[in-house]
N, C-alpha and C positions, 0 to 999 in steps of 0.2 A: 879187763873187758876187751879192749883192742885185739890183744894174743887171743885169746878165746874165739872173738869174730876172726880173725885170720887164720885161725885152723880149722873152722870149719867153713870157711869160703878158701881154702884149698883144699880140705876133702872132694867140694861143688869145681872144682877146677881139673881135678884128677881125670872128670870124665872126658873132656875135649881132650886134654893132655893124653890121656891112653889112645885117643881116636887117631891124634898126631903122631906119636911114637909107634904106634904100628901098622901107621899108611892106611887106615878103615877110611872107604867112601862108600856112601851109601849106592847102590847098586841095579835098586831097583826092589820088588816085591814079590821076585820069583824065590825065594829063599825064604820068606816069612814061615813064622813057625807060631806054635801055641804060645809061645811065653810073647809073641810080635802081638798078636790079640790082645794079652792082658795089659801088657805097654797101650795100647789104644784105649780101654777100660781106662786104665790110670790117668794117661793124657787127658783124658776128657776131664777130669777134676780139675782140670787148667784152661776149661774150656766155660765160653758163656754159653747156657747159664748156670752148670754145674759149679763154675768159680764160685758164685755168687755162694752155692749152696756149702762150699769146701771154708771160707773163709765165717760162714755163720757156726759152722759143726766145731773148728779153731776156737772160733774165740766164745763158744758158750762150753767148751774146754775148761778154757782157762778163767771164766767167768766163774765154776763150778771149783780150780784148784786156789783162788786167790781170796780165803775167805772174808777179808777188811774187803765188802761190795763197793766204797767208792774209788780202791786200787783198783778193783776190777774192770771197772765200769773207764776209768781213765785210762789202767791197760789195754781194752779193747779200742778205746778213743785213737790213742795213739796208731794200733794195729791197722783201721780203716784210714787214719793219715796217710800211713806210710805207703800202705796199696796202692791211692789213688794218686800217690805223687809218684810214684816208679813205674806205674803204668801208663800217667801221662808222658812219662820224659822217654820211658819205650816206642809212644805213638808217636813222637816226635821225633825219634832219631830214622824210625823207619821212613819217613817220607821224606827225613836227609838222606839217606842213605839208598834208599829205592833200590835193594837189592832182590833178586829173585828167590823162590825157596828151589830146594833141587828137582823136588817134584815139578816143579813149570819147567824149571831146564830141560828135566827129560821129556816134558810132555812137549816142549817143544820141538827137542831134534826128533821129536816121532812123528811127529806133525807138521802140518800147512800153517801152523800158529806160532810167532815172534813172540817172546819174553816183550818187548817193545808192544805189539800190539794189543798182549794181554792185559797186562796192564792199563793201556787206552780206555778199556772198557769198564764200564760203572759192576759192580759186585756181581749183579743179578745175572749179568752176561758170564762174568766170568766165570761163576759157579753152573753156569750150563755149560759153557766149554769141558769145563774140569769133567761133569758129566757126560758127557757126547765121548771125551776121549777113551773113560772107561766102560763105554757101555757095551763095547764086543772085547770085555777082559773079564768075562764070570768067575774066573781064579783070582782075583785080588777082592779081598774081603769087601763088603759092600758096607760093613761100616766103617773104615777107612775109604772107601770112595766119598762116602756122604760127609766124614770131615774133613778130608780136602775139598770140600767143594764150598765146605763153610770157609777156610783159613786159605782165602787166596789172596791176604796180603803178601805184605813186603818181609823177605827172611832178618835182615838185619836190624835192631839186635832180638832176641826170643824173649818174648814176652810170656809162652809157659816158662820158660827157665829164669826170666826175673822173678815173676811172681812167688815159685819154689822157694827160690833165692831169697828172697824177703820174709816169706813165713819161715827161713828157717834162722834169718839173721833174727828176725823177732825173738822167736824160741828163747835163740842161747844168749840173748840180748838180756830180755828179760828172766832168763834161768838163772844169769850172774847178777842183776842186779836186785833181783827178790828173791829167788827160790831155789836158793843155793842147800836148804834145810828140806824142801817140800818135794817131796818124792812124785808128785802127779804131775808138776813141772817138767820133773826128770826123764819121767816115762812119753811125755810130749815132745819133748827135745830129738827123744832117741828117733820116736814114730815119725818125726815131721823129717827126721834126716835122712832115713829110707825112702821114706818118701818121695825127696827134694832131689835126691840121689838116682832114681828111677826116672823120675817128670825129666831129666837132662836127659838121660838115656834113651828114651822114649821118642824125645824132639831127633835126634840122629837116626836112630833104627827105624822111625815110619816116615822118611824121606823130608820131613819139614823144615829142618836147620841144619848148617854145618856147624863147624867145632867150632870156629871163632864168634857165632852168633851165641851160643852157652856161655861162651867166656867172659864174652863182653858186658851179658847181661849177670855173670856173677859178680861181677868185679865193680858193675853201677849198683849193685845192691849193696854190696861191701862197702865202696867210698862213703853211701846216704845213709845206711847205721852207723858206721864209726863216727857219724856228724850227729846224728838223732839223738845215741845214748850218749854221747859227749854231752848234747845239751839239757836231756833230761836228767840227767841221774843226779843233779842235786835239788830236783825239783821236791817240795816238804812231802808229797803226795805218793813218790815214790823213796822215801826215806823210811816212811813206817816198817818196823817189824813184820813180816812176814810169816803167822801159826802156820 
């Protein structure tokens, strides 16, 4: 189990790692391209309230591959623990950490507006700022205007890249410890890792996170399942046989 979860939270690591090894900083949104669109498509399933809709289509998934209904039914139990404890300790490290995303850095040095100042102000301001600055920019996609105007928190750690992180440690969590036989598993595992694989790439390429905010949030999803299935997996419930 451990080995397992560790080679795929180093696949999830590979992406800042390459961002590092070849000096990539994000630049700006003069360069954006068609596949820069679909990255914001995809982001958005990391987004509320699409999250909402990404983790019900997940786990009635796996509700549909686990056919013993009350494995199921406690697989998904676990699945919504896991979310809402990694997402809270997300919201928590950000308002330790009170880091800027790139996007406010740069819209500050373009700007009469302070990272400092932006900050200061309640959401609803902020999110008009975000708008005022691109509103003589008709070249930058105006549905990446309208979600940064939503995601004007704090960068540090990434809360789309936990969340990926977790539905993929779930995956291969639950792949080794029931559905090592059950090929719908398998095919969930593959899909959630493309996925999980993109949502990181996605947070870099549309200005929202650096590399150390991916990392940090792979690496808090990695520590809290190697703790999860440690303590699950001799639970009677997930002992059953797995058709």
């Amino acid at each position: 189990m451990l080995k397992r979860l560790s080679l795929y939270t180093l696949l999830l690591c590979l992406v800042p790692f390459f961002a590092w090894l070849t000096n990539w900083h994000w630049q700006g949104d003069e360069h954006n391209t068609v596949f820069d669109t679909f990255l914001y498509f995809l982001t958005e399933t990391g987004s509320i309230p699409y999250a909402i809709i990404t983790c019900a289509l997940f786990a009635l998934a796996y509700f549909f591959c686990i056919k013993d209904k009350k494995q199921a039914l406690a697989v998904i139990s676990v699945m919504a623990l896991s979310v809402a404890v990694t997402q809270g300790v997300k919201s928590a490290l950000k308002t330790v950490f009170a880091e800027p995303r790139p996007f406010i850095v740069q819209l500050a040095e373009k700007s009469s507006v302070s990272p400092e100042y932006f900050y200061d102000q309640p959401r609803n301001v902020r999110a008009q700022i975000v708008l005022d600055y691109y509103a003589d920019k008709p070249q930058i996609n105006p549905h990446l205007v309208h979600h940064r105007s939503k995601e004007t928190g704090y960068s540090f750690p990434s809360g789309h890249s936990i969340f990926a992180a977790t539905w993929l440690m779930l995956a291969v969590g639950f792949g080794q410890l029931l559905g090592r036989k059950n090929k719908g598993m398998k095919w969930l595992t593959a899909g959630i890792t493309i996925w999980a694989v993109l949502m990181l790439i996605s947070r870099l390429r549309l200005g929202m996170h650096y590399p150390i905010d991916l990392l940090a949030s792979v690496l808090l999803a990695w520590v809290f399942h190697c703790g999860l299935f440690d303590w699950i997996k001799n639970k009677p419930i997930f002992n059953r046989t797995l058709q």
